[in-house]
LUMTORVEX-297322 format. One line per 2 residues: number of its first residue (from 1); their letters; for each residue x, z, y of C-alpha. Coordinates in nm, 4 decimals, decimal comma. Layout:
<rs>
NUM> A> X/Z/Y | ...
</rs>
This chain:
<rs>
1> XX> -3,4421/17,7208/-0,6902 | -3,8330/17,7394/-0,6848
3> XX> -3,8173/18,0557/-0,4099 | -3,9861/17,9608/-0,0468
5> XX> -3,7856/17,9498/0,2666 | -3,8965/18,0820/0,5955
7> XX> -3,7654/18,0925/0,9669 | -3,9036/18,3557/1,2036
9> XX> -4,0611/18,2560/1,5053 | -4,2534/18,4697/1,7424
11> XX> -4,5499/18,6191/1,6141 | -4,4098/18,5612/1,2449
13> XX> -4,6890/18,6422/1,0062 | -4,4869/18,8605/0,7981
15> XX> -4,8284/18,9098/0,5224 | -4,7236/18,5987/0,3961
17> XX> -4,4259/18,7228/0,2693 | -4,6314/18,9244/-0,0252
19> XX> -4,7633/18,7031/-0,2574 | -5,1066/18,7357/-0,3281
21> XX> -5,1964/18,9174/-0,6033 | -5,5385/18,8853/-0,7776
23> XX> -5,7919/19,1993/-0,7547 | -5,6496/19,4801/-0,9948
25> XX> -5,8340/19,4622/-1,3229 | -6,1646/19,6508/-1,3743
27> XX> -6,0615/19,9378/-1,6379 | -6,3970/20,1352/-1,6283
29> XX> -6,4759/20,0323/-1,9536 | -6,1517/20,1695/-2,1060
31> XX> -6,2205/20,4955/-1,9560 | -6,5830/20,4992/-2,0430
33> XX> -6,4501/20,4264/-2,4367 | -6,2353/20,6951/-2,4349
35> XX> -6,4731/20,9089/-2,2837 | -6,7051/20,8380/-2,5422
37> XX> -6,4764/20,7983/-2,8347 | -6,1502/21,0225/-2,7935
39> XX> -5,8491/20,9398/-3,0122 | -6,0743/20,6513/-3,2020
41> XX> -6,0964/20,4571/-2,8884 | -5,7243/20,5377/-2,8126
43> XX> -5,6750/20,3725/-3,1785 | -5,8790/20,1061/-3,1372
45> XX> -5,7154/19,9946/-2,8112 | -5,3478/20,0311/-2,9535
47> XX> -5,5031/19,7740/-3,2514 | -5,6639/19,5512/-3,0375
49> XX> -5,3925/19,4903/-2,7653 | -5,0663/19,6331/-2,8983
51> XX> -5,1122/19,4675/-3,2826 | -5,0031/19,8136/-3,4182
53> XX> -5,1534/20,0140/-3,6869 | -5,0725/20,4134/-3,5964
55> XX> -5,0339/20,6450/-3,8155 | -5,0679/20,9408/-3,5060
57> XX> -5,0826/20,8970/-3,1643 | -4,8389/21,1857/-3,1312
59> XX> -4,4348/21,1515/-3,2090 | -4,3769/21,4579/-3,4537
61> XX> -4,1742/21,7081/-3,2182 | -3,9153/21,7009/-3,5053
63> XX> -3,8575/21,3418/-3,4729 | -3,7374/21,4042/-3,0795
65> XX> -3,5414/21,7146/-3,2331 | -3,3799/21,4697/-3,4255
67> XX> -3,3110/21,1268/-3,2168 | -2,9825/21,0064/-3,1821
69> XX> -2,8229/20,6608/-2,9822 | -2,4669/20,5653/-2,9911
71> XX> -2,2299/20,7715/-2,8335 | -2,1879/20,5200/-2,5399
73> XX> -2,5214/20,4948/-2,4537 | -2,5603/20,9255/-2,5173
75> XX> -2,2765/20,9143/-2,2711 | -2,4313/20,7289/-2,0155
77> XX> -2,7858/20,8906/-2,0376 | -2,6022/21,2315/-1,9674
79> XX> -2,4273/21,1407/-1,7240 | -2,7498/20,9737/-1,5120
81> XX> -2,9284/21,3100/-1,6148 | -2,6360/21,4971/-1,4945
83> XX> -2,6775/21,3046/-1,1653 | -3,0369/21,3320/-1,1289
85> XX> -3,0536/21,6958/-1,1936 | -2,7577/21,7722/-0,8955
87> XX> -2,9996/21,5831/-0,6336 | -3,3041/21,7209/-0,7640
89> XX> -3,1956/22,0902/-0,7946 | -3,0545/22,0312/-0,4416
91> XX> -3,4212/21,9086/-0,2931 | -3,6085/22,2497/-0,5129
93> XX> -3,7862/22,4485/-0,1509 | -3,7538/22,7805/-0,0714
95> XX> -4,0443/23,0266/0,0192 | -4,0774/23,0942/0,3853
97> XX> -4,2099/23,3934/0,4910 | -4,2413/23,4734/0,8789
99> XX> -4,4130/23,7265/1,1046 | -4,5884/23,4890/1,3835
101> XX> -4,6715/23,8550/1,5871 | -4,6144/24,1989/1,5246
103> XX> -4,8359/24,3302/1,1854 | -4,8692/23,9157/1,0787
105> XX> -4,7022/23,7928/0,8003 | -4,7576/23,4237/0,6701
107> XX> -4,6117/23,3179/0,3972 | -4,5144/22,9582/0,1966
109> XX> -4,4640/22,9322/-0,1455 | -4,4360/22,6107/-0,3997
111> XX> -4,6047/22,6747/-0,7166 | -4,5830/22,4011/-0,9825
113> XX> -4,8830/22,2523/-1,1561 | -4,9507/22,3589/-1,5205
115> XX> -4,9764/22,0193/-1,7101 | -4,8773/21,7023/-1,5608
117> XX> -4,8465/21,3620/-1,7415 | -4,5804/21,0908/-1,7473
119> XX> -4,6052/20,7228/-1,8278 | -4,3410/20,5588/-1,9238
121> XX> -4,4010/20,1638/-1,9499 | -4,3041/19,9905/-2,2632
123> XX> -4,3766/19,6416/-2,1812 | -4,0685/19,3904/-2,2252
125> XX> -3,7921/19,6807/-2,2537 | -3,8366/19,9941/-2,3222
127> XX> -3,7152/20,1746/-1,9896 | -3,6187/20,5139/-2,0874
129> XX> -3,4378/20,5616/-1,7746 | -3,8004/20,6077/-1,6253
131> XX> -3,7998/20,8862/-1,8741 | -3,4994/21,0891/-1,6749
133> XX> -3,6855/20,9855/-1,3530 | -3,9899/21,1731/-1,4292
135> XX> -3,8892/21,4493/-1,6483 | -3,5835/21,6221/-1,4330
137> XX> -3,8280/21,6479/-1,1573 | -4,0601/21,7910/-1,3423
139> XX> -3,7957/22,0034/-1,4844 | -3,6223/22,1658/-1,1817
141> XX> -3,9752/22,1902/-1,0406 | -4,0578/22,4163/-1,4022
143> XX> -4,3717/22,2648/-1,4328 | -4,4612/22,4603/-1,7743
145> XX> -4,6611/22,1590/-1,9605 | -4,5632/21,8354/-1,9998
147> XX> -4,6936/21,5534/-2,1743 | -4,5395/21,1994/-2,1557
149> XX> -4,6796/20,8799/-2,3015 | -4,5380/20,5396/-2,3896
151> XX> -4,6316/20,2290/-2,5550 | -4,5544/20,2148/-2,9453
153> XX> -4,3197/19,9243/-3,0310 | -4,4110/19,6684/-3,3167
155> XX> -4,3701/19,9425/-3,6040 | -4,5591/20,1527/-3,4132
157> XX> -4,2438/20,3362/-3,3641 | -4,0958/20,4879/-2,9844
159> XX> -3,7765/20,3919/-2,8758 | -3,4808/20,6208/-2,9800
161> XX> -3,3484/20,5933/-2,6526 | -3,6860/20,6962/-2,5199
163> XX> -3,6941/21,0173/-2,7318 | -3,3253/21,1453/-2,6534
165> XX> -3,3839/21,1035/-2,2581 | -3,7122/21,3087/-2,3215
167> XX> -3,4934/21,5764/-2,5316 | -3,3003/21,5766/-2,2547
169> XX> -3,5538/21,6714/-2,0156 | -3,7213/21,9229/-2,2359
171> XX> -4,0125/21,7472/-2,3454 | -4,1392/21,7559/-2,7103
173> XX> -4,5088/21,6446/-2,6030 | -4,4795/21,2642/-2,6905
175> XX> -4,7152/21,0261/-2,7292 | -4,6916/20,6527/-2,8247
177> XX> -5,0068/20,5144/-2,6195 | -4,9777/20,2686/-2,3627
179> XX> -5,1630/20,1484/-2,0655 | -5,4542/20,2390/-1,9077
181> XX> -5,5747/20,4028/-2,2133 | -5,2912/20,6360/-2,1491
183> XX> -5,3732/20,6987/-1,8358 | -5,7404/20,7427/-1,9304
185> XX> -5,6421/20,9650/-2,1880 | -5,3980/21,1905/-1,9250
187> XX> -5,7082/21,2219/-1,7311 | -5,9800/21,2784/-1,9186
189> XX> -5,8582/21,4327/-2,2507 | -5,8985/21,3698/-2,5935
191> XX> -5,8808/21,5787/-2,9350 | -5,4905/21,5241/-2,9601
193> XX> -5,4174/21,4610/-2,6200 | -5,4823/21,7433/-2,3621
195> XX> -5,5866/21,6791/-1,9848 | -5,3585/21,7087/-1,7336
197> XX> -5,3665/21,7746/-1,3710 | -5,1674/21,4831/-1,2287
199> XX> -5,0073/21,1280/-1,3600 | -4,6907/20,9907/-1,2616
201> XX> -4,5184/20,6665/-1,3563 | -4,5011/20,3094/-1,2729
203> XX> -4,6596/20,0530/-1,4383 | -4,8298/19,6748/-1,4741
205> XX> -5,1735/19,6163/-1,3110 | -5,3749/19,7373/-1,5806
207> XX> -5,1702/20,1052/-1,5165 | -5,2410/20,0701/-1,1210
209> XX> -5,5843/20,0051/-1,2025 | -5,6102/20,3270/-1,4179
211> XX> -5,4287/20,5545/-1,1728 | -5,6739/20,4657/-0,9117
213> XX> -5,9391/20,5180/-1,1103 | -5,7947/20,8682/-1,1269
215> XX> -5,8073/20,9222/-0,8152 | -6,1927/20,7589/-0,7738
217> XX> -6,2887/21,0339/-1,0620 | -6,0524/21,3622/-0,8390
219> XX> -5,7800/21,3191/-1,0478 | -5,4164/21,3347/-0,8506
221> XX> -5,1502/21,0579/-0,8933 | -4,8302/21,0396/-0,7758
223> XX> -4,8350/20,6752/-0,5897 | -4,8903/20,3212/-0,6399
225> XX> -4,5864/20,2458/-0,8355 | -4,6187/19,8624/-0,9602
227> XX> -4,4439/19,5532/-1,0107 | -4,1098/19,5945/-0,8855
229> XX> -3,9483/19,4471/-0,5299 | -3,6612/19,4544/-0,3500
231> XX> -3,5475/19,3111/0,0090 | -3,1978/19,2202/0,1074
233> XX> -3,0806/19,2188/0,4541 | -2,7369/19,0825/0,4462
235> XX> -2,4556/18,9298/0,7372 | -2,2042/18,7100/0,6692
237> XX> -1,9892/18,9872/0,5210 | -2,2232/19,0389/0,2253
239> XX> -2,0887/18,8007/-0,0749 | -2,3124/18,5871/-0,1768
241> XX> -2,2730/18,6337/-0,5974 | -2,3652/19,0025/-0,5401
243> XX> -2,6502/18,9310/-0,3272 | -2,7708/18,6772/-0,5833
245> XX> -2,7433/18,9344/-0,8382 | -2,9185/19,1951/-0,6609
247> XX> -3,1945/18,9718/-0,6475 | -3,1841/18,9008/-1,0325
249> XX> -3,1721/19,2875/-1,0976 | -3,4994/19,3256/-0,9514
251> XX> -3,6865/18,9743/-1,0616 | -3,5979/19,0324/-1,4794
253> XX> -3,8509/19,3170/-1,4636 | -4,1325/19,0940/-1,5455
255> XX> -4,3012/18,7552/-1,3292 | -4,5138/18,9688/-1,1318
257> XX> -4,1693/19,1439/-0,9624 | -4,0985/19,0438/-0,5843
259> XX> -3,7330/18,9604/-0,4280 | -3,6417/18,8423/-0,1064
261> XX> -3,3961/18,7655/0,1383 | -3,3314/18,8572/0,5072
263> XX> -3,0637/18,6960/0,7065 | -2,9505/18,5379/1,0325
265> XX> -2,7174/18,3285/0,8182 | -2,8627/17,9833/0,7084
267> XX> -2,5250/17,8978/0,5458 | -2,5857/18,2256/0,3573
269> XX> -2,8896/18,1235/0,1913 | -2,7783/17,7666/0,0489
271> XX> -2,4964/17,9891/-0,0968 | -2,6981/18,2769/-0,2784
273> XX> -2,9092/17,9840/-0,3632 | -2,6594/17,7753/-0,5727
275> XX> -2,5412/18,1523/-0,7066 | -2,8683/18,2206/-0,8245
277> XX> -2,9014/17,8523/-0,9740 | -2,5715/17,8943/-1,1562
279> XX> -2,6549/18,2826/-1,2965 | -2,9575/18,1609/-1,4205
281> XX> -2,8586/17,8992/-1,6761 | -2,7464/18,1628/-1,9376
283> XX> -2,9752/18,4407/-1,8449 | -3,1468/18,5789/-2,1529
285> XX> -3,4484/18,6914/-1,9147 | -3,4724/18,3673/-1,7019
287> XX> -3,8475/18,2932/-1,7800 | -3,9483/18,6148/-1,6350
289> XX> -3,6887/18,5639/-1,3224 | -3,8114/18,1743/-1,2628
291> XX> -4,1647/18,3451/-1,2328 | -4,0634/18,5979/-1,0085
293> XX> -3,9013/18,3435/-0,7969 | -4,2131/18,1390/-0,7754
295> XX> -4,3422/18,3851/-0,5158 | -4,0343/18,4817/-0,3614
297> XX> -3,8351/18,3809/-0,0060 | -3,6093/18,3931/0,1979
299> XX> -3,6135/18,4249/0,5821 | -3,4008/18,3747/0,8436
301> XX> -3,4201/18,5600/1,1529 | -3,2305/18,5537/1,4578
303> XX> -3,0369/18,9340/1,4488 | -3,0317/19,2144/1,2129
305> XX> -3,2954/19,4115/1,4561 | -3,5339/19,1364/1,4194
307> XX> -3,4566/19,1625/1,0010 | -3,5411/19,5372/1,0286
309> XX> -3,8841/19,4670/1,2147 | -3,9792/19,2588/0,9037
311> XX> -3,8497/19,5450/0,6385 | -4,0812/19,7567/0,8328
313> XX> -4,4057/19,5142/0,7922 | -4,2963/19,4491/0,4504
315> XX> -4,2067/19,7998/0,3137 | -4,0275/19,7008/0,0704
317> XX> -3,9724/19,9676/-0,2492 | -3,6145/19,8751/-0,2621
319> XX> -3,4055/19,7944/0,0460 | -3,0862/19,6758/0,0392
321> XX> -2,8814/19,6847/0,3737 | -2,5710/19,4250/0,2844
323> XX> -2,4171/19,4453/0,5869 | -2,1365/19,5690/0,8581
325> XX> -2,2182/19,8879/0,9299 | -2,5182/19,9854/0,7371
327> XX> -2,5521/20,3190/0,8051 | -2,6137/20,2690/1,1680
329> XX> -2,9254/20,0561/1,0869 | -3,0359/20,3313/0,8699
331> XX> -3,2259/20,4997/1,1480 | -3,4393/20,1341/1,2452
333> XX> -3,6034/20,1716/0,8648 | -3,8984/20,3784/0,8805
335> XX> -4,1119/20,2104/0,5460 | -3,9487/20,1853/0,2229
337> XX> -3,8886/20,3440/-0,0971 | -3,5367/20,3806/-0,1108
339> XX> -3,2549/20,2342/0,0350 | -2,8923/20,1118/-0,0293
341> XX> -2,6247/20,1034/0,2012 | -2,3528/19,8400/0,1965
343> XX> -2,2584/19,5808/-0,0281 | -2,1000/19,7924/-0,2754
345> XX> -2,4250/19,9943/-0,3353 | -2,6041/19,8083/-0,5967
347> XX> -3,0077/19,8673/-0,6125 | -2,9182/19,9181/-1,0327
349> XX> -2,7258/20,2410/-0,9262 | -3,0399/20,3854/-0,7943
351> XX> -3,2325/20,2412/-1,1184 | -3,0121/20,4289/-1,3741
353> XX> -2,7708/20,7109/-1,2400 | -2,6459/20,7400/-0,8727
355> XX> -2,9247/21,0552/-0,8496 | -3,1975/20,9389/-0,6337
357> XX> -3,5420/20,8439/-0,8256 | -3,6444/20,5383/-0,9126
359> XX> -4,0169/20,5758/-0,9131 | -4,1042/20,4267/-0,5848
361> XX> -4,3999/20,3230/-0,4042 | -4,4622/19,9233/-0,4529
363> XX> -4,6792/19,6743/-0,2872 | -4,6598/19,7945/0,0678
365> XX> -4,7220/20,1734/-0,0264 | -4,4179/20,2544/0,1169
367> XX> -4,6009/20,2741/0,4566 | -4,8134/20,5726/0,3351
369> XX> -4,6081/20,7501/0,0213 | -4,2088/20,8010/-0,0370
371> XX> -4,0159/20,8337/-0,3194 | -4,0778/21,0346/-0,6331
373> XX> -3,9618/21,4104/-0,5731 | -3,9285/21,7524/-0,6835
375> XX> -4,1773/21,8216/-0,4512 | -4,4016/21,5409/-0,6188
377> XX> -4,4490/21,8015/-0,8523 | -4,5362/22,1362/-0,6545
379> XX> -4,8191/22,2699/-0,4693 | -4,7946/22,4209/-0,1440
381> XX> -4,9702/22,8279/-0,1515 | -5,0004/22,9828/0,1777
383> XX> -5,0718/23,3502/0,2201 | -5,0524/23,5822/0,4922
385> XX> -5,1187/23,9617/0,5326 | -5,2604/24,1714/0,8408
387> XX> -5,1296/24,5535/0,8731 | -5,3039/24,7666/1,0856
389> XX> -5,1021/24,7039/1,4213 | -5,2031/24,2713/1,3374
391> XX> -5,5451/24,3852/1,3161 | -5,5318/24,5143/1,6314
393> XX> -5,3398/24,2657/1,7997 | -5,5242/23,9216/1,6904
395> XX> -5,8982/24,0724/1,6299 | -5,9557/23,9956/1,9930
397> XX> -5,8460/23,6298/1,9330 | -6,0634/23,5659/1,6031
399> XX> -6,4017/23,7282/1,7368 | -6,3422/23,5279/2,0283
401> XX> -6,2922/23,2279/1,8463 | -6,5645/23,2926/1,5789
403> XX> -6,8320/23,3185/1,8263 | -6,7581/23,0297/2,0207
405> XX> -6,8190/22,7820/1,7488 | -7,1050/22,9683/1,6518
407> XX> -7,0183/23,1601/1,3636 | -7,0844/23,5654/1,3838
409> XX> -7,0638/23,6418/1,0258 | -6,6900/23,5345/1,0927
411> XX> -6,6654/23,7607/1,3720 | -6,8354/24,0037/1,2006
413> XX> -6,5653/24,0450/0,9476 | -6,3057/24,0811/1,1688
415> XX> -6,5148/24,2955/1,3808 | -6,5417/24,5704/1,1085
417> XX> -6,1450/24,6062/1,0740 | -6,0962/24,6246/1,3984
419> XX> -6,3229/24,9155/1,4731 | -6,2187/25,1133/1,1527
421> X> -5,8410/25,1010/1,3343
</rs>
């Protein structure tokens, strides 16, 4: 085991527990090529970095008509879409509409955005479960245009698997273009790729890099969705062979991932420990996993309330509550992407098919954004209408108003109304 171990003392410095990253790539460049070049640039990039020749940047809408996996994993997809779309549909708003005096109506209504665009990573699997995390949100929101964008594998070909989940979801918009000249391309548009009004998806640094360069240029993004992380908090009933593969679940995404352990159990750590030391030998993915745990811990504490102050300076994305009792500790989290209750809950359910969404803010986001939702994909419209009698009964209010900070023409306006009553 290469992971660090920590005991909390008062006035813990719980920063250290995020390993520092470098600065996020500057990706300027990229988007000042594709600016300039379009679909060449998009081309030249997939060349240069990917190795693959491509013969279109878009996947013929035929070819998703047509993609087929083997019945178990067809099976399985449906079933986590089936999932997904129950909690979704359930989180869809309803319009409010009150009267807040007599002739005053306000209204609330969620209006989807016309074109939004998904990134699905490619990297070192091809994760079209991210596909079903994206696209029934976007669906039960009916967001009219969608666009989704992946990297192309050696052959320049998308992932089967990749193309079924997005049949699933109702897209035929696909595009096999990765990384930040995706995301440059989402935002800026190209000859075969249309702009769109917001980008979702997680993704490696380069990705981050390009979704905040959306936002430096007005674009909207969902949230920073990274390198993946997860936090245990586990008591001496968790068992230490699930914790150790909880922590494996999360660090096989890639070496820049982030896993750790919260307990008031020394004994508990030597064991997950020698669990993770014995998983490991055979582990197909353990050069990814050995990085992760390079930058990884585990801390003691003294009680479960003092492990739930740390989740909250952490924010974790994932949180995994492996202990008696977890749903009365539920309340004490107030930063984190999602969380899982109990040692039977698994943080892979979330990542596949238990329903909730697995795009998640990362890197301590979770103090500022939550999880990817229906509402993700919906604008708020309010509205509100004045009869004659609401006229007469707020004029007073707004000329008063208006002139006090100084602005007749606002007064004016309602001053007009009110003597035509």
């Amino acid at each position: 085991m290469n992971w660090r171990r920590y005991t909390w003392s008062p006035g813990f410095a719980y920063a250290q527990l995020r390993a520092q990253q470098p600065p996020l790539p500057n990706v300027r460049p990229v988007f000042d090529r594709v600016e300039r070049e379009g679909d060449e640039a998009l081309y030249a990039f997939t060349r240069e970095w990917d190795g693959v020749e491509l013969p279109s940047l878009q996947v013929p809408p035929e070819a998703i008509a047509k993609a087929s996996v083997e019945p178990t994993l067809a099976q399985a997809i449906e079933q986590a879409y089936q999932n997904l779309y129950v909690f979704h549909l359930a989180q869809r708003p309803s319009e409010i509409v009150c009267e807040t005096q007599p002739g005053v109506v306000c209204g609330l209504r969620y209006v989807p955005y016309e074109r939004v665009g998904l990134y699905v990573p490619g990297g070192t699997a091809p994760l079209f479960s991210t596909v079903l995390m994206l696209g029934v949100p976007a669906q039960v929101a009916r967001v009219p245009s969608v666009a989704l964008a992946t990297p192309p594998g050696p052959e320049g070909e998308v992932h089967p698997a990749i193309l079924y989940a997005a049949r699933l979801c109702g897209i035929y918009e696909v595009y096999r273009v990765g990384g930040a000249q995706a995301i440059a391309a989402f935002g800026l548009g190209t000859p075969t790729i249309p702009p769109v009004c917001k980008v979702y998806g997680p993704g490696n640094r380069y990705v981050q890099a390009a979704k905040l360069e959306l936002v430096r240029r007005g674009l909207a993004i969902d949230m920073p969705a990274g390198p993946s992380e997860v936090v245990v908090i586990a008591d001496s009933t968790a068992p230490p062979r699930w914790i150790a593969a909880d922590l494996l679940a999360q660090a096989e995404h890639g070496p820049d991932s982030l896993v750790g352990l919260i307990t008031p159990e020394e004994a508990l750590i030597a064991c997950v420990e020698e669990e993770i030391t014995t998983l490991l030998r055979s582990h197909p993915r353990r050069a990814f996993i050995e990085a992760t745990l390079g930058h990884s811990w585990a801390l003691r504490v003294p009680n479960l309330e003092t492990a739930l102050e740390a989740v909250n300076a952490i924010a974790p994305e994932h949180l995994i509550l492996a202990c008696e009792a977890p749903f009365s500790w539920l309340d004490q989290v107030r930063t984190a992407g999602s969380v899982f209750l109990g040692s039977w809950t698994p943080e892979s359910a979330g990542d596949y098919a238990s329903g909730t969404n697995h795009v998640l803010p990362t890197g301590g986001a979770a103090r500022s954004y939550g999880s990817l939702t229906v509402m993700s994909f919906l604008r708020t419209l309010t509205y509100q209408q004045l009869a004659q009698e609401g006229v007469r009964s707020i004029a007073p209010t707004v000329m008063t108003m208006a002139q006090a900070e100084g602005l007749p023409a606002h007064a004016y306006a309602m001053e007009l109304r009110y003597a035509a009553l």
